[in-house]
Gaussian input, Z-matrix of N, CA and C with variables (Angstrom, degrees):
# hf/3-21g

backbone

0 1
 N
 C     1     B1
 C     2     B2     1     A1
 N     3     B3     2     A2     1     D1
 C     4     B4     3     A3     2     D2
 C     5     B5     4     A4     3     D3
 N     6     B6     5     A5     4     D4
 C     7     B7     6     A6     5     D5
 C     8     B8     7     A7     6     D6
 N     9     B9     8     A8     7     D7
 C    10    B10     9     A9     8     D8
 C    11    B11    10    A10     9     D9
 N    12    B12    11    A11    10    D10
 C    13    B13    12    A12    11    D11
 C    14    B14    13    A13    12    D12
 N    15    B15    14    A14    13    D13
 C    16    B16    15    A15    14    D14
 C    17    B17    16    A16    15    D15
 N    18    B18    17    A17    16    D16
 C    19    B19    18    A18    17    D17
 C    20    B20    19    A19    18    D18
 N    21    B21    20    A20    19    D19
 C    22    B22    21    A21    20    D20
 C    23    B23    22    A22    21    D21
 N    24    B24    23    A23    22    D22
 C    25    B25    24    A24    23    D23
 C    26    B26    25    A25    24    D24
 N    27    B27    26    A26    25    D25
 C    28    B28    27    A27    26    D26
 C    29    B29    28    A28    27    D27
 N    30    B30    29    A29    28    D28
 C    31    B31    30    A30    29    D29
 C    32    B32    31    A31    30    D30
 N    33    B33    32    A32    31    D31
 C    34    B34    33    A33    32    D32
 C    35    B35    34    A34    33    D33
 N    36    B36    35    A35    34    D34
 C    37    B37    36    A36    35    D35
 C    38    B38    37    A37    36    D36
 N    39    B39    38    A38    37    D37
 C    40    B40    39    A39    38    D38
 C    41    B41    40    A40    39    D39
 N    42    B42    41    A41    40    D40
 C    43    B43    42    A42    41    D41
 C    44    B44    43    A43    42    D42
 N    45    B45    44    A44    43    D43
 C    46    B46    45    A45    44    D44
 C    47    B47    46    A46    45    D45
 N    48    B48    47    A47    46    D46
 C    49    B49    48    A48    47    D47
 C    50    B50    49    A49    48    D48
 N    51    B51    50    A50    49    D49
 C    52    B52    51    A51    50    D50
 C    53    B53    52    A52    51    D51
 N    54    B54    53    A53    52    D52
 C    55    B55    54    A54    53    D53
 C    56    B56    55    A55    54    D54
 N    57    B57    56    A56    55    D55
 C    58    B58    57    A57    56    D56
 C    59    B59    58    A58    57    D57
 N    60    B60    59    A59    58    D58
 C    61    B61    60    A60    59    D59
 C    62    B62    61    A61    60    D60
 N    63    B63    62    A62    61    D61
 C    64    B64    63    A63    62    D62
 C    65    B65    64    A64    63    D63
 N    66    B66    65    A65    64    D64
 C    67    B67    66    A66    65    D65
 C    68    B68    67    A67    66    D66
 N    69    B69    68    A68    67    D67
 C    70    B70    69    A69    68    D68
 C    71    B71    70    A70    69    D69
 N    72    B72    71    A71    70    D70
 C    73    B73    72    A72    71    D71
 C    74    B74    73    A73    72    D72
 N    75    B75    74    A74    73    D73
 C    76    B76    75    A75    74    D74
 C    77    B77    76    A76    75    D75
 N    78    B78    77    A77    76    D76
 C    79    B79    78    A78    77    D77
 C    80    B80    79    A79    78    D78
 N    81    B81    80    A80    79    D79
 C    82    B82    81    A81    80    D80
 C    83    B83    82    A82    81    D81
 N    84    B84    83    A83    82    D82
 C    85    B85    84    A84    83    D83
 C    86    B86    85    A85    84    D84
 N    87    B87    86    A86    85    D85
 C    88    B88    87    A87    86    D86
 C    89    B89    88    A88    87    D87
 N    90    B90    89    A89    88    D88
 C    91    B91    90    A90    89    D89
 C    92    B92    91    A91    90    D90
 N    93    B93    92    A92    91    D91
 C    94    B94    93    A93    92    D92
 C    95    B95    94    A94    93    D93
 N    96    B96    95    A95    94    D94
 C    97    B97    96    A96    95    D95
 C    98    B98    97    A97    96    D96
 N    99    B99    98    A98    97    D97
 C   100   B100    99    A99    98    D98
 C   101   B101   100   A100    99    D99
 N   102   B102   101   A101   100   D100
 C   103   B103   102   A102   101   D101
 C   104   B104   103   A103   102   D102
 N   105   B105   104   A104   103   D103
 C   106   B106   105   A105   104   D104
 C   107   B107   106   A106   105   D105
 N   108   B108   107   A107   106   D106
 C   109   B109   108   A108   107   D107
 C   110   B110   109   A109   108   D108
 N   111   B111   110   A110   109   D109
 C   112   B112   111   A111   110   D110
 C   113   B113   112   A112   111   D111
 N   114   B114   113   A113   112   D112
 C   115   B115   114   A114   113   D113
 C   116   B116   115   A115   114   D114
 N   117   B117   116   A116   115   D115
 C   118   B118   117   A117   116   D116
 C   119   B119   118   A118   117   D117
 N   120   B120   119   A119   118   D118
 C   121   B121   120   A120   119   D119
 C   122   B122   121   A121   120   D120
 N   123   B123   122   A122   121   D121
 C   124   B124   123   A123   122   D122
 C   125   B125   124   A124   123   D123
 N   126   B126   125   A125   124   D124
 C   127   B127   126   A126   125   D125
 C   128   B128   127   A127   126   D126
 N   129   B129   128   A128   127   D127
 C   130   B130   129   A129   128   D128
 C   131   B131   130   A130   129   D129
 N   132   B132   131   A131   130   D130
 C   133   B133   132   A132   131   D131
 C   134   B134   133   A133   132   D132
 N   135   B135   134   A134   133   D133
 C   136   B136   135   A135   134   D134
 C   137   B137   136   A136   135   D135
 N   138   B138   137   A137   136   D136
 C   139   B139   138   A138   137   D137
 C   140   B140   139   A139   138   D138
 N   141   B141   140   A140   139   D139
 C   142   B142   141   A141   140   D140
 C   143   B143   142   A142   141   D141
 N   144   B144   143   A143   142   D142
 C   145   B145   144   A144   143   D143
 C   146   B146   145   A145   144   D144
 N   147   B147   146   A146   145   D145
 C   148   B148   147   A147   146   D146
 C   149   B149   148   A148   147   D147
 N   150   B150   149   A149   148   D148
 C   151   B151   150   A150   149   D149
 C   152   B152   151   A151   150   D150
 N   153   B153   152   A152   151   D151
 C   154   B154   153   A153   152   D152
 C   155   B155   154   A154   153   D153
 N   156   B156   155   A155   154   D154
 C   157   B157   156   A156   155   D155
 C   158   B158   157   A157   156   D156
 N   159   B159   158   A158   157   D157
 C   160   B160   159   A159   158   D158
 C   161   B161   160   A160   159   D159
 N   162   B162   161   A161   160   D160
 C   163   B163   162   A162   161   D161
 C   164   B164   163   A163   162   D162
 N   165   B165   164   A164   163   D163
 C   166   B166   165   A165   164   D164
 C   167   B167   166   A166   165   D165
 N   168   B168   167   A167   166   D166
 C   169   B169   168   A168   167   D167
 C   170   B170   169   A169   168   D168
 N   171   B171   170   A170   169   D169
 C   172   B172   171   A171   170   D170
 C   173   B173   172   A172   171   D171
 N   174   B174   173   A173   172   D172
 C   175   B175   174   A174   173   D173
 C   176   B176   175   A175   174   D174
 N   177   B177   176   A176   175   D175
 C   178   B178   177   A177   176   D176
 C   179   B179   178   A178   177   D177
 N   180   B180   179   A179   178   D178
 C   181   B181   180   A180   179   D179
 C   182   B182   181   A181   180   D180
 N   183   B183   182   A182   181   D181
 C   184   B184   183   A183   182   D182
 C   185   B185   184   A184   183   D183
 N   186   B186   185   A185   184   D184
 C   187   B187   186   A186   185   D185
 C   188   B188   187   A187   186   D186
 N   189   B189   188   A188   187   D187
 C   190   B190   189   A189   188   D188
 C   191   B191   190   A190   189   D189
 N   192   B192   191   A191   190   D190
 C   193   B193   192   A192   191   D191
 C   194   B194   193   A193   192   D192
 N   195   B195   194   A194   193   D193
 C   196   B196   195   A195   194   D194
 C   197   B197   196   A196   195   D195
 N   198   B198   197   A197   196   D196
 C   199   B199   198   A198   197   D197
 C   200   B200   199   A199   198   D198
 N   201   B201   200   A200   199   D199
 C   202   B202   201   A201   200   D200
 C   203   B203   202   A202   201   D201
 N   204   B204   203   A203   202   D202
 C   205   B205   204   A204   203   D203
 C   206   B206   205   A205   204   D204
 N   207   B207   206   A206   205   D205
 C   208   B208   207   A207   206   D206
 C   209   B209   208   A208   207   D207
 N   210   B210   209   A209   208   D208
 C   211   B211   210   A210   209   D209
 C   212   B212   211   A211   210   D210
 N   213   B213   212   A212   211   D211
 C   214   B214   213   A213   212   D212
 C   215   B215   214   A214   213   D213
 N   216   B216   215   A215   214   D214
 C   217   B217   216   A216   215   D215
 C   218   B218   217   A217   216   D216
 N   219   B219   218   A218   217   D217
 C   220   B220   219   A219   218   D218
 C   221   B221   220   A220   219   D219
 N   222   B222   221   A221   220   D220
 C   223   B223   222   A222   221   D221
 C   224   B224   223   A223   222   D222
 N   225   B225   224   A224   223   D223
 C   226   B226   225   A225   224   D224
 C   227   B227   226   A226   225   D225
 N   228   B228   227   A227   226   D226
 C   229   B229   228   A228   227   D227
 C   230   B230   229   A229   228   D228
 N   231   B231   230   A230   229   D229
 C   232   B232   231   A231   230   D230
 C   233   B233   232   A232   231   D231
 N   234   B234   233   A233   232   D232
 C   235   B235   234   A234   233   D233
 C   236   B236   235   A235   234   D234
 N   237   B237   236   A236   235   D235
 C   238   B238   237   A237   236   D236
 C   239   B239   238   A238   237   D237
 N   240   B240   239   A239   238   D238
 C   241   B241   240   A240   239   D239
 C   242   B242   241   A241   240   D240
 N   243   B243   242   A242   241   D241
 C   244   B244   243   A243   242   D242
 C   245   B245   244   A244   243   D243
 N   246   B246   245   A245   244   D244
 C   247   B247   246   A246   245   D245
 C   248   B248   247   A247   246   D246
 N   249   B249   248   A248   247   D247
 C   250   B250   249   A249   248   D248
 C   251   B251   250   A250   249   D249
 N   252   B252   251   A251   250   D250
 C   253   B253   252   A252   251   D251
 C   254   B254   253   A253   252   D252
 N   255   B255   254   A254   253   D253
 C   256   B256   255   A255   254   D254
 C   257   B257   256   A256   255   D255

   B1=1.4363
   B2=1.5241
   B3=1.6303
   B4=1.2803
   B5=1.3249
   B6=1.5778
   B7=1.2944
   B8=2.0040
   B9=1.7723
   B10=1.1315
   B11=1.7104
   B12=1.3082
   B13=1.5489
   B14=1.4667
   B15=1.1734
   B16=1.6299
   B17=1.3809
   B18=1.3533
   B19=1.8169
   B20=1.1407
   B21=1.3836
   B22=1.5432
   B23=1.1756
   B24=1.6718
   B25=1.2213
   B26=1.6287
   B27=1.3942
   B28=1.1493
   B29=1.0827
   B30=1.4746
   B31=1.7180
   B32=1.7314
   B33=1.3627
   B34=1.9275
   B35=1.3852
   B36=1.5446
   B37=1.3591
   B38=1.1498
   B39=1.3677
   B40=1.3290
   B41=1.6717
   B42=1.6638
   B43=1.7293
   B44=1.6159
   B45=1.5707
   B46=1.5443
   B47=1.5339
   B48=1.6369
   B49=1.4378
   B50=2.0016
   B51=1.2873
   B52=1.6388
   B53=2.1035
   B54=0.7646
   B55=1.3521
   B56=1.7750
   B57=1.5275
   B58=1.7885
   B59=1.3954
   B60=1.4903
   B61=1.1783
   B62=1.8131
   B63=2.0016
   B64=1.3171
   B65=1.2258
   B66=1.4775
   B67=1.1322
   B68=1.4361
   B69=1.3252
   B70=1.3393
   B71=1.4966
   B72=1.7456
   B73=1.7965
   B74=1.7277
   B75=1.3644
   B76=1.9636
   B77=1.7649
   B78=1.2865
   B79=2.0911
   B80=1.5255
   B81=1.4023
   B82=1.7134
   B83=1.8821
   B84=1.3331
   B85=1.4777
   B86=1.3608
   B87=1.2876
   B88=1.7351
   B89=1.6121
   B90=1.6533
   B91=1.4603
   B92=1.8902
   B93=1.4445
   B94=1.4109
   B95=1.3849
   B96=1.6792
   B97=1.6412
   B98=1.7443
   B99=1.3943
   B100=1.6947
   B101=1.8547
   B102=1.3531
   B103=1.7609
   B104=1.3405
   B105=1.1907
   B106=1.5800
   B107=1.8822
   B108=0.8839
   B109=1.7343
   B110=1.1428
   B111=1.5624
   B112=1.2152
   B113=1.8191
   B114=1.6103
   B115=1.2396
   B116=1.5243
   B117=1.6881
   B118=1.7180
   B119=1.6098
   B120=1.4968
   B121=1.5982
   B122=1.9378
   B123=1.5806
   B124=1.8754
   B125=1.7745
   B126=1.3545
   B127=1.4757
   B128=1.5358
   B129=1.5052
   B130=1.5977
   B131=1.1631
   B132=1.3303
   B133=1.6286
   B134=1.8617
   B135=1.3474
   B136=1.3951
   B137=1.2474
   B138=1.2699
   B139=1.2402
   B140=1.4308
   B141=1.7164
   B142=1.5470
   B143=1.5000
   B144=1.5752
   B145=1.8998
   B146=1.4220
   B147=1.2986
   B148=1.5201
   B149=1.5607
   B150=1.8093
   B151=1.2289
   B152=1.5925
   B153=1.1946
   B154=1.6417
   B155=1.6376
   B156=1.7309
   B157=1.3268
   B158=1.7041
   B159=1.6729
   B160=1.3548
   B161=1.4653
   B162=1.1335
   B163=2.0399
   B164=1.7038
   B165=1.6401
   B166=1.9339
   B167=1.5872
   B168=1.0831
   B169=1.5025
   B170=1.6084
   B171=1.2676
   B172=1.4306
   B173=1.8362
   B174=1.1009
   B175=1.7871
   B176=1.5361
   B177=0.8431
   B178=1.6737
   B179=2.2836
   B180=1.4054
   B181=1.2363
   B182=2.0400
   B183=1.2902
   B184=1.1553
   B185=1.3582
   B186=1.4785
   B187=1.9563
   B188=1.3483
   B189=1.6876
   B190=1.4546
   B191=2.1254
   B192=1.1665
   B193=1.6849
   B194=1.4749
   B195=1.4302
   B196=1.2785
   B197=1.4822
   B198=1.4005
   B199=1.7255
   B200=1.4141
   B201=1.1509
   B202=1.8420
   B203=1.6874
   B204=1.0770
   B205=1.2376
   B206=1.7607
   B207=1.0966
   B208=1.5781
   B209=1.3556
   B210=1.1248
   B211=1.5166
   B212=1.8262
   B213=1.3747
   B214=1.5299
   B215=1.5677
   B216=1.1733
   B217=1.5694
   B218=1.4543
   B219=1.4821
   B220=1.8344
   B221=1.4893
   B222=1.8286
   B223=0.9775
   B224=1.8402
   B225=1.7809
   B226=1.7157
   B227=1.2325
   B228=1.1615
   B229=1.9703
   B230=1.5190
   B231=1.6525
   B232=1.7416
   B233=1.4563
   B234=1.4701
   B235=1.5436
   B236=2.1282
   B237=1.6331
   B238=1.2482
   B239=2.0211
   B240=1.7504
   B241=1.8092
   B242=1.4028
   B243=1.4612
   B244=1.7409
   B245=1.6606
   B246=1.3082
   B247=1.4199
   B248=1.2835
   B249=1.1525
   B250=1.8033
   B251=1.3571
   B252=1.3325
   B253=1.8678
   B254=1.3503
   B255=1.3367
   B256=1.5362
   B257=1.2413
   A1=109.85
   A2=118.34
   A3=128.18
   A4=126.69
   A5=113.72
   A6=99.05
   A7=91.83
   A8=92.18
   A9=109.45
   A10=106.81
   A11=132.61
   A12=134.36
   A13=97.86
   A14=87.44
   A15=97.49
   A16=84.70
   A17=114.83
   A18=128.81
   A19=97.96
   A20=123.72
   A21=125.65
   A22=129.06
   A23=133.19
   A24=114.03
   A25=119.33
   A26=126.34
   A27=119.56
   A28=129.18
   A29=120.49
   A30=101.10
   A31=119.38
   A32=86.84
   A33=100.10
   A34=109.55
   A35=138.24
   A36=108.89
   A37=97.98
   A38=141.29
   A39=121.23
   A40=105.27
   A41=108.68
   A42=101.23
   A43=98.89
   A44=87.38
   A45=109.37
   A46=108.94
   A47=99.07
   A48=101.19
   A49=97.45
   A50=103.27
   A51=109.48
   A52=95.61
   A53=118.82
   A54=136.62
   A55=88.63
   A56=95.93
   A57=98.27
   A58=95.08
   A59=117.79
   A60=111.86
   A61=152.93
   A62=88.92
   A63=116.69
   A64=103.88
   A65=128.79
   A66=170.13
   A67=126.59
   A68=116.92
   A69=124.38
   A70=117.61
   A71=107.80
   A72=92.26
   A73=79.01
   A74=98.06
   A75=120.68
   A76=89.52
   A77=132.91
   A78=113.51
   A79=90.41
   A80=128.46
   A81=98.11
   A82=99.88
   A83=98.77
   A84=109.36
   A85=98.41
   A86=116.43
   A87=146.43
   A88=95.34
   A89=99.92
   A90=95.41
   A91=96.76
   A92=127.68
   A93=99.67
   A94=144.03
   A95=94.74
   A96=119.32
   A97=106.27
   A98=112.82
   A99=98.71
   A100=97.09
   A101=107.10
   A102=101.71
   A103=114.34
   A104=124.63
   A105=129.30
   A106=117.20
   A107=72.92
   A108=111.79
   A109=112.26
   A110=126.80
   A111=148.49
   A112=102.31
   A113=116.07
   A114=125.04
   A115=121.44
   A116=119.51
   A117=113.65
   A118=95.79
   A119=108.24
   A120=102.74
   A121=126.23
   A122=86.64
   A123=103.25
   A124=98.17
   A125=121.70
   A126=105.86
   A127=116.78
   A128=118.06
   A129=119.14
   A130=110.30
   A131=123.86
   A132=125.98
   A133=106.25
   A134=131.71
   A135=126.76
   A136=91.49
   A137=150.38
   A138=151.05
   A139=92.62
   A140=92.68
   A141=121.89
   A142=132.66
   A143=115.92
   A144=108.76
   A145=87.51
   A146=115.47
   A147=124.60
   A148=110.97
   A149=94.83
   A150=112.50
   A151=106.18
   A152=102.06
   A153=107.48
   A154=97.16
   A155=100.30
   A156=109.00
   A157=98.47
   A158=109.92
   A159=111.96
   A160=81.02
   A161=123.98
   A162=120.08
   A163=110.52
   A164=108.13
   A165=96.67
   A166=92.41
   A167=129.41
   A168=103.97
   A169=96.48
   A170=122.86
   A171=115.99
   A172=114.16
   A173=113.01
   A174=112.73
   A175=87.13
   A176=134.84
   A177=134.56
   A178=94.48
   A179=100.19
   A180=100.94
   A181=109.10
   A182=111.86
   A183=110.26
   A184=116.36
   A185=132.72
   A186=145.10
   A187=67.16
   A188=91.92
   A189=138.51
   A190=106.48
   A191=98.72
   A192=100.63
   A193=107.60
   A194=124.62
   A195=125.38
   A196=120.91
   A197=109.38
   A198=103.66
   A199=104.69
   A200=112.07
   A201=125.50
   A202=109.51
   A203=147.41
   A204=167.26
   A205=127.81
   A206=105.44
   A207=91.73
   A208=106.46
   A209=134.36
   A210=135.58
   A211=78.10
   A212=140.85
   A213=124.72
   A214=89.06
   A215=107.11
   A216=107.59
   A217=121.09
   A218=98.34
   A219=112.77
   A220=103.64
   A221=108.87
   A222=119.21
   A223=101.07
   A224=97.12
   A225=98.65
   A226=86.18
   A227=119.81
   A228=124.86
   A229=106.26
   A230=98.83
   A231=101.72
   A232=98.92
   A233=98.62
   A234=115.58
   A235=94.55
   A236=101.90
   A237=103.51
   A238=100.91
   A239=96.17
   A240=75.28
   A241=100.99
   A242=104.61
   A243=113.97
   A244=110.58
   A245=102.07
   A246=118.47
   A247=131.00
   A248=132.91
   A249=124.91
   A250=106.04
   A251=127.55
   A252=123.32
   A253=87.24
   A254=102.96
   A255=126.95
   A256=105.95
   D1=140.87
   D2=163.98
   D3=-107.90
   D4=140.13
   D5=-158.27
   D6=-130.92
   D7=132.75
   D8=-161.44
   D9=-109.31
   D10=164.11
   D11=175.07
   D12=-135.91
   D13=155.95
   D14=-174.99
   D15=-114.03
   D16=164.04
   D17=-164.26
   D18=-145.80
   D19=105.56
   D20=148.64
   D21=-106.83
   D22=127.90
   D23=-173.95
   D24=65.66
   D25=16.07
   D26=-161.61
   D27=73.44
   D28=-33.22
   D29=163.56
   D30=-98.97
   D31=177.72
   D32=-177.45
   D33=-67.28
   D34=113.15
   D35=173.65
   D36=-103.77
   D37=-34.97
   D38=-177.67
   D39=-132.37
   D40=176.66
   D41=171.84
   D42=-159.97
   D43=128.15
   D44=-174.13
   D45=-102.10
   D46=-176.60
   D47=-170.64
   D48=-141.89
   D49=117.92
   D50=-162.67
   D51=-110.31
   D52=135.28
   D53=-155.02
   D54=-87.85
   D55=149.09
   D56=-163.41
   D57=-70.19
   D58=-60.52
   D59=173.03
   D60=-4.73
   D61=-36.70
   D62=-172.23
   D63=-76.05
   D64=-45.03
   D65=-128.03
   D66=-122.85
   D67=-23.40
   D68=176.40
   D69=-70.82
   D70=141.78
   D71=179.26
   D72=-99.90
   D73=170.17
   D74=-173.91
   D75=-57.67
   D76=-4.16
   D77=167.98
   D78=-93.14
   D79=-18.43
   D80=176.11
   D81=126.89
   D82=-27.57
   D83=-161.89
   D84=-82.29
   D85=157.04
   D86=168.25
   D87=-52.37
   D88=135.41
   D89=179.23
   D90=-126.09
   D91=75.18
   D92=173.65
   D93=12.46
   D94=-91.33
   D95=168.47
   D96=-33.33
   D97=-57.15
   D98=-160.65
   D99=-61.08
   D100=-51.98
   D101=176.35
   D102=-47.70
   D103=-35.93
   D104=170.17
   D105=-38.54
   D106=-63.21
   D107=174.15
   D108=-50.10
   D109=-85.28
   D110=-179.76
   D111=-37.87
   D112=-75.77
   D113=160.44
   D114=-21.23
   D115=-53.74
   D116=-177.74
   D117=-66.65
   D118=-40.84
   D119=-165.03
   D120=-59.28
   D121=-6.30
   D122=176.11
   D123=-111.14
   D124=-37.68
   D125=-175.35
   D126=-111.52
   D127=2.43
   D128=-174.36
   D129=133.57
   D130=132.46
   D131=166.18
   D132=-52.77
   D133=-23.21
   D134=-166.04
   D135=-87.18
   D136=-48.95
   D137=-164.95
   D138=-37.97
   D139=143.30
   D140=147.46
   D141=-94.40
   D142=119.33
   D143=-176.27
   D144=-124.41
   D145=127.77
   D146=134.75
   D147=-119.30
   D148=150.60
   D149=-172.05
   D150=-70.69
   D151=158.14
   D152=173.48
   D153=-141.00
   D154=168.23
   D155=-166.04
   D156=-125.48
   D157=135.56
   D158=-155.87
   D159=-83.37
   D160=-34.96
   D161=-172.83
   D162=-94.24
   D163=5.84
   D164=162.63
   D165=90.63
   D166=13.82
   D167=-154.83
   D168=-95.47
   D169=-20.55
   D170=167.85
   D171=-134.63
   D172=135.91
   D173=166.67
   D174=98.99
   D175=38.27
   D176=126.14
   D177=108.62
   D178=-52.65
   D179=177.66
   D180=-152.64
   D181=-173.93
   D182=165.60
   D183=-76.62
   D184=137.47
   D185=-176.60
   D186=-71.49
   D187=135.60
   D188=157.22
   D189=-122.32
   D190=135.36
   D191=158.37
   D192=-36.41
   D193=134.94
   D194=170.28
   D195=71.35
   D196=-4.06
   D197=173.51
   D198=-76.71
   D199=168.88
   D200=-171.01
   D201=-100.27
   D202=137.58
   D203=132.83
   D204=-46.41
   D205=86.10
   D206=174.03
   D207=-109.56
   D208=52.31
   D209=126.66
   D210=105.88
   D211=-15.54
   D212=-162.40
   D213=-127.09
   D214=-67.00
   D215=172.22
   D216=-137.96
   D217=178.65
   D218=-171.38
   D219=-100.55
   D220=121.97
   D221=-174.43
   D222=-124.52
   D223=167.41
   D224=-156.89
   D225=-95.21
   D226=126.58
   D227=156.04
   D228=-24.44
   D229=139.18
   D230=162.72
   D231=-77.69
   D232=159.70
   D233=-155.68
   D234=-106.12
   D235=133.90
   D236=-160.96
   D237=-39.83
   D238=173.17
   D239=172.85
   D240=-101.18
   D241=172.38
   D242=-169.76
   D243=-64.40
   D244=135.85
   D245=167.26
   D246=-66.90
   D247=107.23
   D248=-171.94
   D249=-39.07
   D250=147.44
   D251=164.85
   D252=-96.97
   D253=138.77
   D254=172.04
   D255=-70.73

C-alpha cells in the first residue's frame, strides 16, 4: 500500500491509501506520478498528492492531518505557546 496527502495551502488536509497495484510501473516499483494521477482523476485535476512514507523513510516524516509542507518535506506544526493558568 501507498500512502498519499493531499496539500492545500501548504498543509496536509487529508491522507489516503492507493493500492500498489494502481501504482506499479511494469519493474514492480512505486511510481509517484501514476498515484498523482490516479488520485486527481477521483478528486480533481487541481488537487495536490504527494506521497508519504508510513516508516519516515523519505520526506522528513509520515503526513499527519495538519502537518505543514515545504515543497521537500512534511513537517509537525509548532505547538500553540502555553497559556498562563489563572
Amino acid at each position: 500500500m501507498a500512502h498519499f496527502a493531499r496539500i492545500e495551502d501548504g498543509i496536509v488536509r487529508e491522507v489516503v491509501v492507493v493500492d500498489n497495484e494502481v501504482i506499479a510501473t511494469p519493474a514492480g516499483n512505486d511510481s509517484e506520478s501514476k498515484g498523482k494521477k490516479f488520485l486527481q482523476g477521483l478528486f480533481g485535476a487541481e488537487s495536490e498528492w504527494v506521497q508519504t512514507s508510513y516508516s519516515a523513510a523519505f520526506r522528513g516524516k509520515y503526513a499527519g492531518i495538519g502537518d505543514l509542507w515545504d515543497g521537500t518535506n512534511f513537517i509537525s506544526p509548532e505547538p500553540p505557546p502555553a497559556q498562563p493558568v489563572p
